[in-house]
N, C-alpha and C positions, 0 to 999 in steps of 0.2 A: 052514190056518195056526193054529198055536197062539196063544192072547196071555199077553202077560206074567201077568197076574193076571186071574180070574175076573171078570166085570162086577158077581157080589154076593159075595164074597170079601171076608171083613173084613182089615182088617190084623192081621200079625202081632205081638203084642204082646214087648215087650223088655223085662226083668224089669232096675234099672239098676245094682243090687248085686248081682251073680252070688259073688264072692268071700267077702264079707261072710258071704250065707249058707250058701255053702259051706263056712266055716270053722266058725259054729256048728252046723255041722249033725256035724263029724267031729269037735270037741274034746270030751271027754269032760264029764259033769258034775260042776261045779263054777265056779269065778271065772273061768278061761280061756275058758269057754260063755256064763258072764254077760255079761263083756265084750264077746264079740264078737256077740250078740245086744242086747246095749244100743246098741254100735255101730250096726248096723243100723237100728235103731230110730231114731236120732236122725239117722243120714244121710235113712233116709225121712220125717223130720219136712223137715230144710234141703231135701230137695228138693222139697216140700209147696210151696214160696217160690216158686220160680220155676220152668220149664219146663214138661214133659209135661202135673204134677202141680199146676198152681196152683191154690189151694182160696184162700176166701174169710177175712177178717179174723177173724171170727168162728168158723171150721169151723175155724182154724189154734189159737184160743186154746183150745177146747175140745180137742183133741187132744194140745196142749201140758201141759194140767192133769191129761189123763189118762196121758198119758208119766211125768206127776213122781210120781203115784201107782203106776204098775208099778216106776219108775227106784227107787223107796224100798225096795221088798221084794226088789232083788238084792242079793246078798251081792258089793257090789262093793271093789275094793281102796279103799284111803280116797284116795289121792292121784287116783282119776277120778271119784268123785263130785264136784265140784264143776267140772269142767269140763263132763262131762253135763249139769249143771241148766245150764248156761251156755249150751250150744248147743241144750237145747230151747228156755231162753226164747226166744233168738236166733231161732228160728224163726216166732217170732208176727212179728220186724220186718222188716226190709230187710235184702236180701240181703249187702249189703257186711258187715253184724253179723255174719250166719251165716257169713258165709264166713271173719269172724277168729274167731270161737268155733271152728267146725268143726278148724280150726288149730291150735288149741289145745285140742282134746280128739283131734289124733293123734300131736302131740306127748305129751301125758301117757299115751295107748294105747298108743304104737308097738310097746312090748315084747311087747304081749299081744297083738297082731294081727301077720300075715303079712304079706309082701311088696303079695300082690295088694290084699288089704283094704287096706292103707294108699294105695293107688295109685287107689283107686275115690274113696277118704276124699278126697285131693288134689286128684285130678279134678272132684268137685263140690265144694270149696271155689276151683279155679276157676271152675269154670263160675259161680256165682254171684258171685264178685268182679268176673266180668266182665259182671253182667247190670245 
């Protein structure tokens, strides 16, 4: 008999923005790649908060400061900078905060992210609403 998984078989790991970076991975360079790699970045900050990824008060605020220092040298459109810095702060608090920032940085994205990206965006702004 077979079994299901090996007895030292680690789990397979599930990467939880597949779209995200697939999309900066195929838009060319420029603001459209900023975007959707700032994106990412700052989904993987809110998901930092709560689930898989929970990191500690202090490991969240230093990741946060160093988020605001890369988030400065993208050439991002002016009307999503200020919703980024809003959803990394968001990410040092409680999730219910992240999950209205996160909200409000796909609303002001939407145009420059895809179907999928915005549906992962969504996804963990519930997930977190609901945590």
């Amino acid at each position: 008999m077979f079994a299901d998984t090996l007895p030292f078989a680690l789990d397979p790991l599930r990467f939880p923005f597949p779209a995200l970076a697939a999309l900066a991975g195929r838009l060319p360079l420029g603001g459209g790649r900023e975007v959707a790699l700032a994106a990412l970045l700052t989904a993987r900050l809110a998901h930092g908060v709560t689930g898989g990824e929970a990191h500690g008060e202090a490991e969240r605020a230093a990741r946060a400061a160093a988020a605001k220092v890369w988030l400065a040298s993208l050439a991002l459109p002016a009307a999503t900078r200020v919703p980024f810095a809003r959803c990394v702060d968001a990410s040092t608090g409680a999730p219910l905060a992240a999950a209205a920032a996160l909200r409000a940085l796909v609303a002001a994205t939407g145009a420059h992210l895809d179907g999928p990206s915005v549906q992962e965006l969504e996804r963990l702004a519930r997930q977190l609403a609901s945590a």
